[in-house]
C-alpha positions as a printed Julia matrix, in Angstrom:
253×3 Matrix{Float64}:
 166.01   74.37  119.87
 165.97   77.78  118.62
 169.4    79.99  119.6
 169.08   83.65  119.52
 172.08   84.72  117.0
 174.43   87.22  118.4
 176.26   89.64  116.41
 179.87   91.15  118.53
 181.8    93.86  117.2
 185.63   93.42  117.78
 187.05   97.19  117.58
 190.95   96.13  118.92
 193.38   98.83  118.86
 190.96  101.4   116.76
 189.72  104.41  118.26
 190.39  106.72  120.99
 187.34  107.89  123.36
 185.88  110.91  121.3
 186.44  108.07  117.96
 184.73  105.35  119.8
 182.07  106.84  121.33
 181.2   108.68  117.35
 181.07  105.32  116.38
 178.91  103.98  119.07
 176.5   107.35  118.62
 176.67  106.19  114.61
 175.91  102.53  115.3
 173.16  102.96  118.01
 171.23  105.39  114.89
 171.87  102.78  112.35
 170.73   99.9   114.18
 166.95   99.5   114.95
 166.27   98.98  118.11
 166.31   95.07  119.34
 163.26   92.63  119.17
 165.07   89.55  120.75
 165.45   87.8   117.51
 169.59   88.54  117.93
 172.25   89.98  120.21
 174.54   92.91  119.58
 177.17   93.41  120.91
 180.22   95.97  121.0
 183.88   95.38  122.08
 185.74   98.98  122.22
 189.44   99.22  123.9
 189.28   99.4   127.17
 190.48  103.16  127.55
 186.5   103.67  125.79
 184.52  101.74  127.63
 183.03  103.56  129.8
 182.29  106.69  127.68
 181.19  103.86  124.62
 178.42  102.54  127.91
 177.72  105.98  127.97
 176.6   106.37  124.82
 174.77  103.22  124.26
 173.08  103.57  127.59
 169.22  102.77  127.03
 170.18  101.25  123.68
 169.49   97.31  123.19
 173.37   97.34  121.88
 175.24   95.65  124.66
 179.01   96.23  125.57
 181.78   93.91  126.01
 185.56   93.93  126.25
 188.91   92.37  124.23
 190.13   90.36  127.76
 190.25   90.01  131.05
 192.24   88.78  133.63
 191.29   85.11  136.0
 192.25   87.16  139.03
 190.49   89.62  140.98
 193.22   92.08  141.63
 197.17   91.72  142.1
 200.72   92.48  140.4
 199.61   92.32  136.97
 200.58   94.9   134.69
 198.52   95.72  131.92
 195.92   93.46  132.79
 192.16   93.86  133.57
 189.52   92.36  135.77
 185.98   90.96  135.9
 185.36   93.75  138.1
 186.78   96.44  136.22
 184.76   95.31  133.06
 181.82   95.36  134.98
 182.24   99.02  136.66
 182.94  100.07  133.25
 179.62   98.55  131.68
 180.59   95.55  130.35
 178.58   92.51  130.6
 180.38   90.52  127.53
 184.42   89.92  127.31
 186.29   88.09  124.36
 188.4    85.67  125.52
 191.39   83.62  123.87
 191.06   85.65  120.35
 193.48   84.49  117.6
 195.22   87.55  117.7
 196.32   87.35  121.85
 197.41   83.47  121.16
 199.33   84.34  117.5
 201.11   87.95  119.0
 201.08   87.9   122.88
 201.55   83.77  123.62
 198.0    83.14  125.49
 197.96   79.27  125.96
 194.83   76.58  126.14
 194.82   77.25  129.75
 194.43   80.67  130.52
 192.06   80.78  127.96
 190.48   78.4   130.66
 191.2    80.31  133.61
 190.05   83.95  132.05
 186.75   81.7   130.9
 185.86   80.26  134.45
 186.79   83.5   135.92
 184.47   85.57  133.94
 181.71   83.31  134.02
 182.38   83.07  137.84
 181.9    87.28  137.9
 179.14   87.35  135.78
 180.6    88.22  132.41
 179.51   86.16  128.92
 182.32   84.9   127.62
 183.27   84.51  123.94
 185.93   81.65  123.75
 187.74   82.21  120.36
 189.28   78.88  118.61
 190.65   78.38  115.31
 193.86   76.62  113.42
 196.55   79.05  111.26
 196.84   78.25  107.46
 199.85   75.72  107.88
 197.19   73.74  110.04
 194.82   74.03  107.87
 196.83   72.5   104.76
 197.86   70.05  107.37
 194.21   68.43  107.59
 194.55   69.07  111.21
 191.72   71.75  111.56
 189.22   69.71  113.32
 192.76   68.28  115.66
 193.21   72.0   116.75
 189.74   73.08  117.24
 188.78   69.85  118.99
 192.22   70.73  121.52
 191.05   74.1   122.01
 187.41   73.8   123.0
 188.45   70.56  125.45
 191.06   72.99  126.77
 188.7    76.04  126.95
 185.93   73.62  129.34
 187.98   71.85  131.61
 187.01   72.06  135.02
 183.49   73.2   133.98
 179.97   72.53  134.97
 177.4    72.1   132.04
 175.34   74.81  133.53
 178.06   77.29  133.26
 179.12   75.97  129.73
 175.51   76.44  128.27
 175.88   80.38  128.75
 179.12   80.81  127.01
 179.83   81.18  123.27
 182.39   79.62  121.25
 183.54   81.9   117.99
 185.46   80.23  115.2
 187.79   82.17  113.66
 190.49   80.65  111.64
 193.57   82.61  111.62
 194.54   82.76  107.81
 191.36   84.44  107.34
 191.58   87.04  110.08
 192.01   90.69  108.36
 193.17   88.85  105.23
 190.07   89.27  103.37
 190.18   85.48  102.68
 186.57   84.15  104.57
 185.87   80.19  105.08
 182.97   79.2   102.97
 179.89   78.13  104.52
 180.73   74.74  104.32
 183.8    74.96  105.98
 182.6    76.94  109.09
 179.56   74.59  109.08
 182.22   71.35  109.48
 184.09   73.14  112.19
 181.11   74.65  114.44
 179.77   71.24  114.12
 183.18   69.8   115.27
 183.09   72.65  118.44
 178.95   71.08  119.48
 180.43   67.62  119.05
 183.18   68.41  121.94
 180.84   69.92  123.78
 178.16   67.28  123.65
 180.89   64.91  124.48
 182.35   66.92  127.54
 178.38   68.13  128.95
 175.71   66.52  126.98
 173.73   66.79  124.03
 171.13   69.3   125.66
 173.95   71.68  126.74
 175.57   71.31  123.03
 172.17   73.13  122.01
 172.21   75.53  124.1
 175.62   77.07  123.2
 175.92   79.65  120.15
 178.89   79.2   118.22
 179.98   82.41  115.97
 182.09   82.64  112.94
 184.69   85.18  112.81
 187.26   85.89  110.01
 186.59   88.64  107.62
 182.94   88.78  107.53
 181.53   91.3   105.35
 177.9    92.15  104.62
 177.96   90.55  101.09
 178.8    87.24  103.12
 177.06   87.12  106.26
 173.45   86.2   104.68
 175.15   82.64  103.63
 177.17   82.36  106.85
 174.25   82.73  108.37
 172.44   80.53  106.31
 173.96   76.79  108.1
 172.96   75.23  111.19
 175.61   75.13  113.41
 176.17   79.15  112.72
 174.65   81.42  115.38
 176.39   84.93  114.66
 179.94   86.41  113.73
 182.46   87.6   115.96
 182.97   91.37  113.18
 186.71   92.85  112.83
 186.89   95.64  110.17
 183.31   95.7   109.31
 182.01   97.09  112.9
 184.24   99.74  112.76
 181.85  101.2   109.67
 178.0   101.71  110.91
 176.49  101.13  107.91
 178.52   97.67  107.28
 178.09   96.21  110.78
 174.58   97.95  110.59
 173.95   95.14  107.59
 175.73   92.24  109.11
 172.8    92.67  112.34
 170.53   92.75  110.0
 171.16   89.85  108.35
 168.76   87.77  106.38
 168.35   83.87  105.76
């Protein structure tokens, strides 16, 4: 079964409205415009989202955000909704990245929740996993991812699960300039289709794209790219530069 790649843009604390929306005006020239052989997508901060829609409006570059909340509306300081994404544009939202479980304590289950909810509003989600270094040199990568993406499912339907993507991103190599090889993302997105094989079947494993993320660069994305169980990168440093994350779309295998 053939999976269309898809190609997000993490921008996380970078860029005020003017910066973001230069970037997005720099990104939408640089990129040709899409022929449905990949995805593109953008993730500004959420003070630029709507003037970053703006920009890419009519553009095959789709936007989505860093997080979002599981409920609708309430006492919930400095939190975001599915319907406040949407209004602003949004039809993608990160969710569970290594950086809000590491700094700001997000656990297994509200990755879980903020999954179901945005899948329940109409967002696609993309449910980050991944194991820190001292994991790693534990030999308990495969442990940690396999806990994660059980965690990230639980309480749903395969139908709902075959629309989301996973993104690996292993912490010791996010903004460190240290990348997994090939062969190591290769092991662990096959790990992340395993679980979900095992939790919804082998036909809903197919269907889901699983992304690398973790310093991916233009010189490395052609090889990334190049394994079976790889269906796009989840970008960092490289989208903020057009002509780098203008590259990593256009990819080559």
């Amino acid at each position: 079964m053939s999976r269309v790649p898809v190609i997000a843009g993490n921008w996380k604390m970078h860029g005020t409205v003017a910066e973001s929306r230069r970037l997005a005006a720099d990104l939408r020239a640089a990129i040709a415009p899409g022929d449905g052989s990949r995805e593109v997508v953008v993730a500004p901060p959420f003070t630029a989202l709507a003037g970053v829609a703006e920009t890419l409006r009519g553009s095959t570059i789709e936007l989505g955000a860093q997080n979002v909340h599981w409920e609708a509306k309430g006492a919930f300081t400095g939190e975001v909704s599915v319907s406040m994404l949407l209004e602003a544009g949004c039809r993608w939202v990160i969710v569970g990245h290594s950086e809000r479980r590491q700094l700001f304590g997000e656990t297994d289950e509200g990755v879980n929740l903020r999954t179901r909810a945005a899948l329940a509003g109409g967002l696609k989600p993309i449910v980050c996993v991944g194991e820190t270094l001292a994991e790693r040199e534990a030999d308990r990568t495969l442990e940690v991812v396999g806990r994660q993406t059980r965690a990230a499912l639980l309480q749903m339907k395969a139908a709902d699960i075959q629309t989301l993507c996973f993104a690996y991103e292993p912490v010791w190599a996010i903004g460190t300039g240290r990348t997994a090889t090939p062969d190591q993302a290769e092991e662990v997105h096959a790990k992340v289709r395993a679980v979900v094989a095992e939790l919804a079947g082998a036909g809903t494993a197919e269907r889901v794209r699983i992304l690398y993320g973790g310093s991916v660069k233009p010189d490395n994305i052609d090889s990334l790219m190049a394994r079976v169980n790889v269906d796009g990168a989840l970008v960092g440093g490289a989208s903020l530069d057009a002509a780098s994350f203008a590259r990593i779309v256009a990819f080559q295998v």
